[in-house]
mmJSON file of the N, C-alpha and C atoms, coordinates in Angstrom:
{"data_MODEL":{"atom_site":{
"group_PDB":["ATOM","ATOM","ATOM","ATOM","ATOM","ATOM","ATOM","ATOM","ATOM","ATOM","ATOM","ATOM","ATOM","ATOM","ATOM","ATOM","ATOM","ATOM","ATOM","ATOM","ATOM","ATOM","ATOM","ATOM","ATOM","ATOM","ATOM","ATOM","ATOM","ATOM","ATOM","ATOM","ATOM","ATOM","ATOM","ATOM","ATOM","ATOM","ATOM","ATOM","ATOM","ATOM","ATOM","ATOM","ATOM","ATOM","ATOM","ATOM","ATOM","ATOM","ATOM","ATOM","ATOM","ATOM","ATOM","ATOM","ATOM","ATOM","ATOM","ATOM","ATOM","ATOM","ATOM","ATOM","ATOM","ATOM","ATOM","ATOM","ATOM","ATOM","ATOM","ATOM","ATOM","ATOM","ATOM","ATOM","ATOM","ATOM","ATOM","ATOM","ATOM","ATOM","ATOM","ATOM","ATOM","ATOM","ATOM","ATOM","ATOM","ATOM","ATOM","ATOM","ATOM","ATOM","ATOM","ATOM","ATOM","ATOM","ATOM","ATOM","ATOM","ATOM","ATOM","ATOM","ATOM","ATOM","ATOM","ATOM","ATOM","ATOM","ATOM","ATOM","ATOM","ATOM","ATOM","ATOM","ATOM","ATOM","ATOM","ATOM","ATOM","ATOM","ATOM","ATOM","ATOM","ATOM","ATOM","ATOM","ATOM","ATOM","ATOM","ATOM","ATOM","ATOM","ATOM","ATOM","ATOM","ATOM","ATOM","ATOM","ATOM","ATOM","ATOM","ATOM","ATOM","ATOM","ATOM","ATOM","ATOM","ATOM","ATOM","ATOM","ATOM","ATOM","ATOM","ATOM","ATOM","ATOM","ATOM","ATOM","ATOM","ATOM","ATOM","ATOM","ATOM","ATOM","ATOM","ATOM","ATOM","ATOM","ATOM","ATOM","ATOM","ATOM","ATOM","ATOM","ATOM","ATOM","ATOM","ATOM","ATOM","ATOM","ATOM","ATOM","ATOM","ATOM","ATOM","ATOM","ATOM","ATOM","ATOM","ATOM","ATOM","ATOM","ATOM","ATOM","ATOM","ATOM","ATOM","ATOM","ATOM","ATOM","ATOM","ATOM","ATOM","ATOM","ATOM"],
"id":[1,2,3,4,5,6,7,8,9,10,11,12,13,14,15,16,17,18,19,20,21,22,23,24,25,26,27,28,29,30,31,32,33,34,35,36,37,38,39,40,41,42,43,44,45,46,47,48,49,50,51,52,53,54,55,56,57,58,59,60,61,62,63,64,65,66,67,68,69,70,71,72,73,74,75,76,77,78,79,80,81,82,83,84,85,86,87,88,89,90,91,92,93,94,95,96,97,98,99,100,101,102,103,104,105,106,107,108,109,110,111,112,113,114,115,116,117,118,119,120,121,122,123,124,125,126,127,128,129,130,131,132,133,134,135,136,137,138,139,140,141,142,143,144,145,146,147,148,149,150,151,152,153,154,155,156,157,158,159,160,161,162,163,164,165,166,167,168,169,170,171,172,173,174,175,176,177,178,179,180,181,182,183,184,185,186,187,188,189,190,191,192,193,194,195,196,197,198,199,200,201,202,203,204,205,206,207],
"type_symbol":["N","C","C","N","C","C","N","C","C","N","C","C","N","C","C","N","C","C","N","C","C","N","C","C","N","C","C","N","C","C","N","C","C","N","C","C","N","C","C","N","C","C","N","C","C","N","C","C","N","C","C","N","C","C","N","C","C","N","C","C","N","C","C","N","C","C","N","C","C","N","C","C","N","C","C","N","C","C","N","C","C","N","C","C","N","C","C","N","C","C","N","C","C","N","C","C","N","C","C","N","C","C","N","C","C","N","C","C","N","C","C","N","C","C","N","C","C","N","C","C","N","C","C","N","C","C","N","C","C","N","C","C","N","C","C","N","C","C","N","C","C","N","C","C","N","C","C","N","C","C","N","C","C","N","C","C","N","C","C","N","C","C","N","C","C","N","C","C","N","C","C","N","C","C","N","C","C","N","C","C","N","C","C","N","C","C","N","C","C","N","C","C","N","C","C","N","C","C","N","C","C","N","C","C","N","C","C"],
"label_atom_id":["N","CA","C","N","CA","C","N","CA","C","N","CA","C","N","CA","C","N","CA","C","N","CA","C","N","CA","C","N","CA","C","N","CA","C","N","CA","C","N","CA","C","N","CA","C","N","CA","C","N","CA","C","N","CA","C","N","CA","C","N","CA","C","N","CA","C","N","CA","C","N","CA","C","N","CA","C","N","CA","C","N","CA","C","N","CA","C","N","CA","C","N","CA","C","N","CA","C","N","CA","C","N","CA","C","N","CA","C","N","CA","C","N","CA","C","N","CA","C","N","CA","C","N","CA","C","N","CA","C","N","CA","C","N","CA","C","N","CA","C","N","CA","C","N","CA","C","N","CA","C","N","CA","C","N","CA","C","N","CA","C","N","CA","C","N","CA","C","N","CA","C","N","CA","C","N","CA","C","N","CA","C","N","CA","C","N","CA","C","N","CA","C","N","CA","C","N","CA","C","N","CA","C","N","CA","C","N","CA","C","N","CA","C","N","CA","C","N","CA","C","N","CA","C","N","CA","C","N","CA","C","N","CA","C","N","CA","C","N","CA","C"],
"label_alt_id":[null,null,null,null,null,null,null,null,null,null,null,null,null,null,null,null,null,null,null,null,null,null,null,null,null,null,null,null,null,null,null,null,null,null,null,null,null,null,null,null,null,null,null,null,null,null,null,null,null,null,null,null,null,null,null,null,null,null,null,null,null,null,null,null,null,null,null,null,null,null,null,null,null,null,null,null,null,null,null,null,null,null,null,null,null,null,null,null,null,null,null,null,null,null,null,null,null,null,null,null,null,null,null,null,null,null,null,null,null,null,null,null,null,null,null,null,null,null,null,null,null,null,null,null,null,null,null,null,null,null,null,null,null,null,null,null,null,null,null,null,null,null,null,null,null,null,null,null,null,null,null,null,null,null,null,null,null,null,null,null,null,null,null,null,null,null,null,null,null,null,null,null,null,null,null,null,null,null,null,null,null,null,null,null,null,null,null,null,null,null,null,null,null,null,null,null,null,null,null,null,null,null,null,null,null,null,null],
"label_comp_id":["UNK","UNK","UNK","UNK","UNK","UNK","UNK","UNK","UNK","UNK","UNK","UNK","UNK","UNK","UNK","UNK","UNK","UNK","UNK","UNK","UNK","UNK","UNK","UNK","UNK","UNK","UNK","UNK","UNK","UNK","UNK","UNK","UNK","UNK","UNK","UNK","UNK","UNK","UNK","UNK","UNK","UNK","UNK","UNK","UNK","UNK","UNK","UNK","UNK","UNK","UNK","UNK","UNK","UNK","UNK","UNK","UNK","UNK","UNK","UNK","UNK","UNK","UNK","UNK","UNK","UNK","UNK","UNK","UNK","UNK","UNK","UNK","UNK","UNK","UNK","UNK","UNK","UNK","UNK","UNK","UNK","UNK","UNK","UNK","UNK","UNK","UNK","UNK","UNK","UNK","UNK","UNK","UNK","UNK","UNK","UNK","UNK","UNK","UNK","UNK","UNK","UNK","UNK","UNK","UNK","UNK","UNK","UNK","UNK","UNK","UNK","UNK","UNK","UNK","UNK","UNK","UNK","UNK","UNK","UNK","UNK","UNK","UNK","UNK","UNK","UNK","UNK","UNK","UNK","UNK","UNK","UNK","UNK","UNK","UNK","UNK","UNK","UNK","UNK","UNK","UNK","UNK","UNK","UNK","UNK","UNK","UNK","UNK","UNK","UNK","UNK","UNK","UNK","UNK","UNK","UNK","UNK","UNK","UNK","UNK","UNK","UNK","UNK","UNK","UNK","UNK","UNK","UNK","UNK","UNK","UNK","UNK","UNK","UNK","UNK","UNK","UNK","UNK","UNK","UNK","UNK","UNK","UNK","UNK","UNK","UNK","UNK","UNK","UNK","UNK","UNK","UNK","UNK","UNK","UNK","UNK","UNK","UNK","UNK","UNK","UNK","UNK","UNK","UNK","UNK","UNK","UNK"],
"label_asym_id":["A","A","A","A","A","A","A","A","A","A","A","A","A","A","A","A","A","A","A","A","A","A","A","A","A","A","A","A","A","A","A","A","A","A","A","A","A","A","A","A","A","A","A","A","A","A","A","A","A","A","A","A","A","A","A","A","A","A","A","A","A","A","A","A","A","A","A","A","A","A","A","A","A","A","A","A","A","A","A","A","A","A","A","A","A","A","A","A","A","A","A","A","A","A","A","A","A","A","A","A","A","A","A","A","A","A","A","A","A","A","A","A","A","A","A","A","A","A","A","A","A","A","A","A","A","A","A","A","A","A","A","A","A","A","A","A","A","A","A","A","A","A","A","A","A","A","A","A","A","A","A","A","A","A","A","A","A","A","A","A","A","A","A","A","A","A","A","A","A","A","A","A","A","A","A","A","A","A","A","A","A","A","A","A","A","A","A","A","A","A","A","A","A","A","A","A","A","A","A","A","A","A","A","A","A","A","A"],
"label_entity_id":["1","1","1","1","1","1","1","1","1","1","1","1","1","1","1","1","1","1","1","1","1","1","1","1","1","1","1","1","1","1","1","1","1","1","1","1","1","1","1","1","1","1","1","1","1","1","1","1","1","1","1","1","1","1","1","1","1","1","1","1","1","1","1","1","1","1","1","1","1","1","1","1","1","1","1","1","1","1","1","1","1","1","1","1","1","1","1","1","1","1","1","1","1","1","1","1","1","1","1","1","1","1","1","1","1","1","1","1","1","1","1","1","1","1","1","1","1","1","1","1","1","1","1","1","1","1","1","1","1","1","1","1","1","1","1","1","1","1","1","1","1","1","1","1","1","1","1","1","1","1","1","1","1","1","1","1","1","1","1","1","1","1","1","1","1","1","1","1","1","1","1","1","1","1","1","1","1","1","1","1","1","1","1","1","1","1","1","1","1","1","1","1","1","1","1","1","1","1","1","1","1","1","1","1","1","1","1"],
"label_seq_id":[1,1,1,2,2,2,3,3,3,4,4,4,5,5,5,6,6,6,7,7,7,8,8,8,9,9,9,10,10,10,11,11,11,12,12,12,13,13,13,14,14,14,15,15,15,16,16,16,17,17,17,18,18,18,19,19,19,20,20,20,21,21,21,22,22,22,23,23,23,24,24,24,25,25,25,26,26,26,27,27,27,28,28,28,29,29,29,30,30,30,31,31,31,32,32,32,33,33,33,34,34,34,35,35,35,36,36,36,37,37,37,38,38,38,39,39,39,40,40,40,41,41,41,42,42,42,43,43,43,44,44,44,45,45,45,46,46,46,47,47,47,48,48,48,49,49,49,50,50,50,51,51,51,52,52,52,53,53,53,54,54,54,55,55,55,56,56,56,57,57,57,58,58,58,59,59,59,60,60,60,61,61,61,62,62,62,63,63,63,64,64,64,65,65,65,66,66,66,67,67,67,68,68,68,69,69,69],
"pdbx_PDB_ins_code":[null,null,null,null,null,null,null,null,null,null,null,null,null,null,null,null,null,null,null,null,null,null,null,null,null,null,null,null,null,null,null,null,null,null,null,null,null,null,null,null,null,null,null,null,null,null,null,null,null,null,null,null,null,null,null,null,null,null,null,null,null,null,null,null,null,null,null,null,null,null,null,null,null,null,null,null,null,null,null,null,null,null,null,null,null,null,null,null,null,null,null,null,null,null,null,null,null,null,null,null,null,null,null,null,null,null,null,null,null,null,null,null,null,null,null,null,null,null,null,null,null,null,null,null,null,null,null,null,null,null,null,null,null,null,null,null,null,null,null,null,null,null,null,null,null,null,null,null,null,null,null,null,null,null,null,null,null,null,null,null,null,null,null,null,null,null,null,null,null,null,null,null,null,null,null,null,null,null,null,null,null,null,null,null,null,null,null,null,null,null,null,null,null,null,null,null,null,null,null,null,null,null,null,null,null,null,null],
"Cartn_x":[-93.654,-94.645,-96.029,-96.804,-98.008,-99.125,-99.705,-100.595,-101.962,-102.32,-103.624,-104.142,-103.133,-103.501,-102.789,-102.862,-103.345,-104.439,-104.873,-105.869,-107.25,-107.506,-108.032,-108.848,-109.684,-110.106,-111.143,-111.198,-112.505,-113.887,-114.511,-115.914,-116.827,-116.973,-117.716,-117.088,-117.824,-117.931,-117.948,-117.505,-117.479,-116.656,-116.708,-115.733,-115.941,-115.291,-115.511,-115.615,-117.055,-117.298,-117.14,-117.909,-117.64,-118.218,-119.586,-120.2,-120.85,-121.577,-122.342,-123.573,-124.236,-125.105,-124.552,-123.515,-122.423,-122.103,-121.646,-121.099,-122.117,-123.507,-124.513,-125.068,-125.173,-125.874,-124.405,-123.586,-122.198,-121.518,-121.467,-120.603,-119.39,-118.361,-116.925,-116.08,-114.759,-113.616,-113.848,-114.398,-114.157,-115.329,-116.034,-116.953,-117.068,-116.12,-116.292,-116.905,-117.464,-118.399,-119.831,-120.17,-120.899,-121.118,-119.76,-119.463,-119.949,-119.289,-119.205,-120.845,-121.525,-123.104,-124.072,-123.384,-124.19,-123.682,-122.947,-122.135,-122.831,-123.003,-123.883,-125.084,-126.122,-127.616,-127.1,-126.475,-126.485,-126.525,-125.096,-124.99,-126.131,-127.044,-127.794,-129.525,-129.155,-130.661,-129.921,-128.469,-128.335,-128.794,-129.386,-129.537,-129.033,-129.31,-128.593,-129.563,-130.717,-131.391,-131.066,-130.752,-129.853,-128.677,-127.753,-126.41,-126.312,-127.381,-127.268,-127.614,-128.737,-129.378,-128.136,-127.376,-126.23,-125.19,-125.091,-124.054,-124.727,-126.159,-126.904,-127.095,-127.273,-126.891,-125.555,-124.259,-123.254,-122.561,-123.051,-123.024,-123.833,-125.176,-125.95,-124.953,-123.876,-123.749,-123.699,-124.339,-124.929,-123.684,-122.964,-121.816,-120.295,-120.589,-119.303,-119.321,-119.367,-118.479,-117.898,-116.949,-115.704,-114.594,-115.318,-114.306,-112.988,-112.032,-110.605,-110.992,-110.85,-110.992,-109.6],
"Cartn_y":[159.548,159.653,159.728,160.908,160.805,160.052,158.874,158.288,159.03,159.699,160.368,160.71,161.32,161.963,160.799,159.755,158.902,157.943,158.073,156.817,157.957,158.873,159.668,159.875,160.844,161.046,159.94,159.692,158.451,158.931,158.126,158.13,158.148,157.492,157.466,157.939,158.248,158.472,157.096,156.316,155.007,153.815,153.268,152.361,151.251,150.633,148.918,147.928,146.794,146.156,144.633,143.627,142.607,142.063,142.934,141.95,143.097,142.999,144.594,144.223,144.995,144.448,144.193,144.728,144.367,142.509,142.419,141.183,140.046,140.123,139.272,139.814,140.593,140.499,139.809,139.75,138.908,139.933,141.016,142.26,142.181,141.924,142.072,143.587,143.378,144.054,144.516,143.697,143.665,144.6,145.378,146.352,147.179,148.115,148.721,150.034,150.692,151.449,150.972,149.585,149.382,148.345,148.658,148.23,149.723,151.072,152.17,152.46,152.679,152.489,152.01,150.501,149.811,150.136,150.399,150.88,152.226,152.949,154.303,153.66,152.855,152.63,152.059,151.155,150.61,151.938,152.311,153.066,154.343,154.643,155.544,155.595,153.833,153.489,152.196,152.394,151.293,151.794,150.43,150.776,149.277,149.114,148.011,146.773,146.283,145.222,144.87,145.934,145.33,144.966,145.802,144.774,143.666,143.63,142.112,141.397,141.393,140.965,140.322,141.191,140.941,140.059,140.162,139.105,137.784,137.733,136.408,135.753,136.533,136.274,135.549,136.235,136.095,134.39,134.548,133.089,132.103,132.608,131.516,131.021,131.692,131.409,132.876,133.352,134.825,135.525,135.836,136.653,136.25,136.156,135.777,136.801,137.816,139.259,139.559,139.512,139.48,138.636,137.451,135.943,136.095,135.322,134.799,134.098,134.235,133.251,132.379],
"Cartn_z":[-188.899,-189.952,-189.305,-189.639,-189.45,-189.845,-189.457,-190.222,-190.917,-189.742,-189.854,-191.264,-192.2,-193.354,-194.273,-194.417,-195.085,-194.714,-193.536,-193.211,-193.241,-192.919,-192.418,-191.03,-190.671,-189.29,-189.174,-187.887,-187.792,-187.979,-188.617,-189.327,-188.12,-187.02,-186.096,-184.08,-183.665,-182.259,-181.429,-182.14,-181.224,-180.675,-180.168,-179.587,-180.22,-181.342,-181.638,-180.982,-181.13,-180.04,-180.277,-180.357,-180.319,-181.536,-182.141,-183.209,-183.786,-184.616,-185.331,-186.316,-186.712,-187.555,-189.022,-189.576,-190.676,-190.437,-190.033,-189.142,-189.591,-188.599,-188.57,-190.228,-190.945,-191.805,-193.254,-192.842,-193.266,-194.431,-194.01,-194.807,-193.86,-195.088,-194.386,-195.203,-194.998,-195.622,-197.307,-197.885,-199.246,-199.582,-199.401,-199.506,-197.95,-198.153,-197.363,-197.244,-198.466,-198.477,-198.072,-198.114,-197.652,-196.237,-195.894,-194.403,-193.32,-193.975,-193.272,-193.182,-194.538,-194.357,-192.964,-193.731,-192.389,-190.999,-191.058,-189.353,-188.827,-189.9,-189.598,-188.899,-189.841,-189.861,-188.522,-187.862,-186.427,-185.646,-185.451,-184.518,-184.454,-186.066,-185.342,-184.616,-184.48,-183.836,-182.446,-182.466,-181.297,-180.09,-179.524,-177.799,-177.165,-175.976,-175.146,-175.608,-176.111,-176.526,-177.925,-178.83,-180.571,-180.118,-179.25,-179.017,-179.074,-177.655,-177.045,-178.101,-178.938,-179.801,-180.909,-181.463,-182.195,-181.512,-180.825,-179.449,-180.058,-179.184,-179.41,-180.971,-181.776,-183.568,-183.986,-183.179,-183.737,-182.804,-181.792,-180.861,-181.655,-182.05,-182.855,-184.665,-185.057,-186.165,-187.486,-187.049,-187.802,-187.807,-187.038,-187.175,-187.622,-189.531,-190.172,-191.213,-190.72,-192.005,-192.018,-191.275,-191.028,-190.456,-190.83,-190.617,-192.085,-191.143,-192.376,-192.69,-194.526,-195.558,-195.972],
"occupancy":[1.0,1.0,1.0,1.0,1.0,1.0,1.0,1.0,1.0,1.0,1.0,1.0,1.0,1.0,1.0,1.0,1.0,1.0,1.0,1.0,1.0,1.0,1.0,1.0,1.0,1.0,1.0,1.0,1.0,1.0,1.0,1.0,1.0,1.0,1.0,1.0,1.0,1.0,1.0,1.0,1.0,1.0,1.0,1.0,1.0,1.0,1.0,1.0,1.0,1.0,1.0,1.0,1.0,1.0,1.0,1.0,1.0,1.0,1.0,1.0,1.0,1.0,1.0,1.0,1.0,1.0,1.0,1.0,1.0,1.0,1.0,1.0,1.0,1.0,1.0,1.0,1.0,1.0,1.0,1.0,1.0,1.0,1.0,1.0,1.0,1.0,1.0,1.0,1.0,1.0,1.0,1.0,1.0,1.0,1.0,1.0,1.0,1.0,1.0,1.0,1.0,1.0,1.0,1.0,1.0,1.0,1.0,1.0,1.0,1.0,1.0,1.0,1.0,1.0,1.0,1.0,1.0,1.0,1.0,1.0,1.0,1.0,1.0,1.0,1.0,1.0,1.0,1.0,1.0,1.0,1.0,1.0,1.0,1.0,1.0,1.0,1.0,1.0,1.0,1.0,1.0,1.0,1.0,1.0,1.0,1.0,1.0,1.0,1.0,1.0,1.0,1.0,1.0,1.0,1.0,1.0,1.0,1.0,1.0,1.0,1.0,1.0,1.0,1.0,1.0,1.0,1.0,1.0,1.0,1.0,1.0,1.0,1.0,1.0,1.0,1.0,1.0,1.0,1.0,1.0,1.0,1.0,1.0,1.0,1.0,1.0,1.0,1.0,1.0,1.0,1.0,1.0,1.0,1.0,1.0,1.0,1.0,1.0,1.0,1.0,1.0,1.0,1.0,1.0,1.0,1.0,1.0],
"B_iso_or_equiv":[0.0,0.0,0.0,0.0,0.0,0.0,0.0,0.0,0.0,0.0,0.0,0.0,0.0,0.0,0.0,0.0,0.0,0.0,0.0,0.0,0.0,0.0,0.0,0.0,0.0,0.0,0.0,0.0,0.0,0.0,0.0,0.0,0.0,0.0,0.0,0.0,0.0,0.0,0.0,0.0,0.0,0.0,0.0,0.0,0.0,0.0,0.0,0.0,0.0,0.0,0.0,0.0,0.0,0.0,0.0,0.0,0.0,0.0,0.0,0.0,0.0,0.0,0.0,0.0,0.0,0.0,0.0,0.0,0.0,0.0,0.0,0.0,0.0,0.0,0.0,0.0,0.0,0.0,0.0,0.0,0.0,0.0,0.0,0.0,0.0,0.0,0.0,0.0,0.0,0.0,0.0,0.0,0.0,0.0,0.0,0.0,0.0,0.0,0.0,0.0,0.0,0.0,0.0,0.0,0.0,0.0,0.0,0.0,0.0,0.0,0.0,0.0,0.0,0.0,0.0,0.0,0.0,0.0,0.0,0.0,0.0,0.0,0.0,0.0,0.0,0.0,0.0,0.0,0.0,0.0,0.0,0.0,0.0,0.0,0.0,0.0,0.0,0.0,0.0,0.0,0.0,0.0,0.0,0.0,0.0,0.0,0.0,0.0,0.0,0.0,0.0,0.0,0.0,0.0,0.0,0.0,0.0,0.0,0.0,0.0,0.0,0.0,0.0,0.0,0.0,0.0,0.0,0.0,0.0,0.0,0.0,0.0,0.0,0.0,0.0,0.0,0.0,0.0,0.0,0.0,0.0,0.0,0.0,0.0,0.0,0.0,0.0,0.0,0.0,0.0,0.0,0.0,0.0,0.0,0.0,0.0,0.0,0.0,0.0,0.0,0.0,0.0,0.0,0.0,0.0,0.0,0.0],
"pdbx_formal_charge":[null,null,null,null,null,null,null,null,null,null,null,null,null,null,null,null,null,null,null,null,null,null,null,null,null,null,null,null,null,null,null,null,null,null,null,null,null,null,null,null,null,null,null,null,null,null,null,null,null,null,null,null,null,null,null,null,null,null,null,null,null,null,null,null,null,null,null,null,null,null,null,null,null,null,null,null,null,null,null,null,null,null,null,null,null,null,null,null,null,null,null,null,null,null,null,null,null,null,null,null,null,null,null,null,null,null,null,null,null,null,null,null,null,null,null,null,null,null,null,null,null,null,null,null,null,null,null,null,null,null,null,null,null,null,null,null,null,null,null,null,null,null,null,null,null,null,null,null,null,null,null,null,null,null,null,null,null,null,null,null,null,null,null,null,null,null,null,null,null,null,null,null,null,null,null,null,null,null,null,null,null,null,null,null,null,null,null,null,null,null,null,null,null,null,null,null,null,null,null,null,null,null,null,null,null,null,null],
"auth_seq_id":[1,1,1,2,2,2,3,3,3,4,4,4,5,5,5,6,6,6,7,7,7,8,8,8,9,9,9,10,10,10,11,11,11,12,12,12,13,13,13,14,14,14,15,15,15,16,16,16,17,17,17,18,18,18,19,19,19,20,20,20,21,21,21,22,22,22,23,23,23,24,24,24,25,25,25,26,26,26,27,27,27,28,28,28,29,29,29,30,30,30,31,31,31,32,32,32,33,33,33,34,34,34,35,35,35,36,36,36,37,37,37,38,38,38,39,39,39,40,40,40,41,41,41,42,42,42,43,43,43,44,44,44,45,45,45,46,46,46,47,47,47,48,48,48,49,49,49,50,50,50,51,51,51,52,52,52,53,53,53,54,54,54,55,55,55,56,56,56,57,57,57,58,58,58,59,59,59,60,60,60,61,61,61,62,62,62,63,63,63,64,64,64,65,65,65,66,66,66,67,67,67,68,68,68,69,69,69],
"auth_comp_id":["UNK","UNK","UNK","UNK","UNK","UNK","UNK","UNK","UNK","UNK","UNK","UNK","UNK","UNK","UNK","UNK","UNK","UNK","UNK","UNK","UNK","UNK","UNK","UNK","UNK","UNK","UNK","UNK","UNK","UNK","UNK","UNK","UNK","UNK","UNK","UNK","UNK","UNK","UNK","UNK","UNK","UNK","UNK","UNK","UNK","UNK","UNK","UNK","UNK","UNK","UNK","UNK","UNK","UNK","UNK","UNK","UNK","UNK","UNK","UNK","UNK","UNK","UNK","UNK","UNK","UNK","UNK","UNK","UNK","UNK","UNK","UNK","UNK","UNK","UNK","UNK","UNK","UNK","UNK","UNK","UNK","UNK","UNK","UNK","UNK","UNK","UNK","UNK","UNK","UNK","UNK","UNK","UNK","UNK","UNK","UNK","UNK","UNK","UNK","UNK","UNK","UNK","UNK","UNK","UNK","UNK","UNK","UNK","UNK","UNK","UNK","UNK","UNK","UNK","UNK","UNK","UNK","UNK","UNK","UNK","UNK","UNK","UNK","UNK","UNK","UNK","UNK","UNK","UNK","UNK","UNK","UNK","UNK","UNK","UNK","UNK","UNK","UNK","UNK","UNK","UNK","UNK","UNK","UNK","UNK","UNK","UNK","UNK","UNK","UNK","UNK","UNK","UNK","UNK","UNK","UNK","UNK","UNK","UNK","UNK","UNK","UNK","UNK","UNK","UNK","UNK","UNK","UNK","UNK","UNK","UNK","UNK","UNK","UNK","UNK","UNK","UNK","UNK","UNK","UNK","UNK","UNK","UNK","UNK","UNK","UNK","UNK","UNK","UNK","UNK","UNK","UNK","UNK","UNK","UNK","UNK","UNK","UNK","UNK","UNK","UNK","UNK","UNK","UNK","UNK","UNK","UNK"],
"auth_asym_id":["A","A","A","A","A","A","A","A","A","A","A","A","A","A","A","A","A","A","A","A","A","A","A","A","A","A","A","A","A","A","A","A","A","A","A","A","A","A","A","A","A","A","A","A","A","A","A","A","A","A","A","A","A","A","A","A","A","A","A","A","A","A","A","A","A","A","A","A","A","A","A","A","A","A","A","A","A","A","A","A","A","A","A","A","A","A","A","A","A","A","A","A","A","A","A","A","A","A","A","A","A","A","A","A","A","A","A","A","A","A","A","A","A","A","A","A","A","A","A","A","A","A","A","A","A","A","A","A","A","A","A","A","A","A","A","A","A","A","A","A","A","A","A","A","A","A","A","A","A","A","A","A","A","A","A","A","A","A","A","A","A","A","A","A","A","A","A","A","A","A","A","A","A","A","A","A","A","A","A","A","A","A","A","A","A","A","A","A","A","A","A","A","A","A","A","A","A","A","A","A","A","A","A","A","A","A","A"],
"auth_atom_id":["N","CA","C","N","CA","C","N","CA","C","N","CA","C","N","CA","C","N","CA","C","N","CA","C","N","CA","C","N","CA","C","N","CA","C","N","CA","C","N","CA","C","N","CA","C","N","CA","C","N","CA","C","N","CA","C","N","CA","C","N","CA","C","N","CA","C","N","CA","C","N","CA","C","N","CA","C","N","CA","C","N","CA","C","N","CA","C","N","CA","C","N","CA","C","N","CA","C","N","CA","C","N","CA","C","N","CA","C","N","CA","C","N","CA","C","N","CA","C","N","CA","C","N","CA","C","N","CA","C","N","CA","C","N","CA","C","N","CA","C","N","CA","C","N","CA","C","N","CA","C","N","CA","C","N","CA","C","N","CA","C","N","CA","C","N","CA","C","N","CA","C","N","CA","C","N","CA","C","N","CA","C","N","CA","C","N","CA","C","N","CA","C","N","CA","C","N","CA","C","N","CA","C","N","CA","C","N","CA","C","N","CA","C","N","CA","C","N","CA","C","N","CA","C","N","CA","C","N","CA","C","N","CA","C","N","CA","C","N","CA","C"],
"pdbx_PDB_model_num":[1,1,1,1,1,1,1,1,1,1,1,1,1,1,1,1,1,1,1,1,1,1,1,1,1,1,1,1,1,1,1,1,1,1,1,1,1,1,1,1,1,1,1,1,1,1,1,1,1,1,1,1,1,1,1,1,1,1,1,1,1,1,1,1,1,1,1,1,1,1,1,1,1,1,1,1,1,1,1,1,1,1,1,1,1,1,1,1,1,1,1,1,1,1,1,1,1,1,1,1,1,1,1,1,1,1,1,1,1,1,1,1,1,1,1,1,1,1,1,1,1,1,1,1,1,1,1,1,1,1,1,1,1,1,1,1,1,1,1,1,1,1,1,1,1,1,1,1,1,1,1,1,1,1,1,1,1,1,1,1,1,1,1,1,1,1,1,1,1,1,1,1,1,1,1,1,1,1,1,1,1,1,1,1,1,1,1,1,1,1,1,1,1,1,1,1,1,1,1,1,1,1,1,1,1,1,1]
}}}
């Protein structure tokens, strides 16, 4: 069975990382139109100082958008 044409093609050029601005701003699963949004607005202004930045957010507490309830 092919998955592809039920899940469809991937939305972004990117590799999933450890934390995101979805994440720290606490958007999980349950809105995921406005998970894919915010994943755009990151990836189309990320550089290596917002990563880190999001790392350091999500260590401080900030990154629960995608925690199990």
């Amino acid at each position: 069975m092919n998955l592809s044409h039920r899940i469809g093609p991937p939305q972004f050029a990117a590799r999933p990382g450890i934390t995101g601005l979805a994440q720290v701003q606490g958007i999980d699963m349950s809105t995921p139109e406005l998970l894919a949004k915010t994943d755009a607005q990151m990836l189309a202004s990320l550089g290596l100082v917002e990563y880190f930045r999001y790392i350091v957010l999500t260590v401080l507490g900030r990154g629960a958008g995608d925690r199990v309830r």
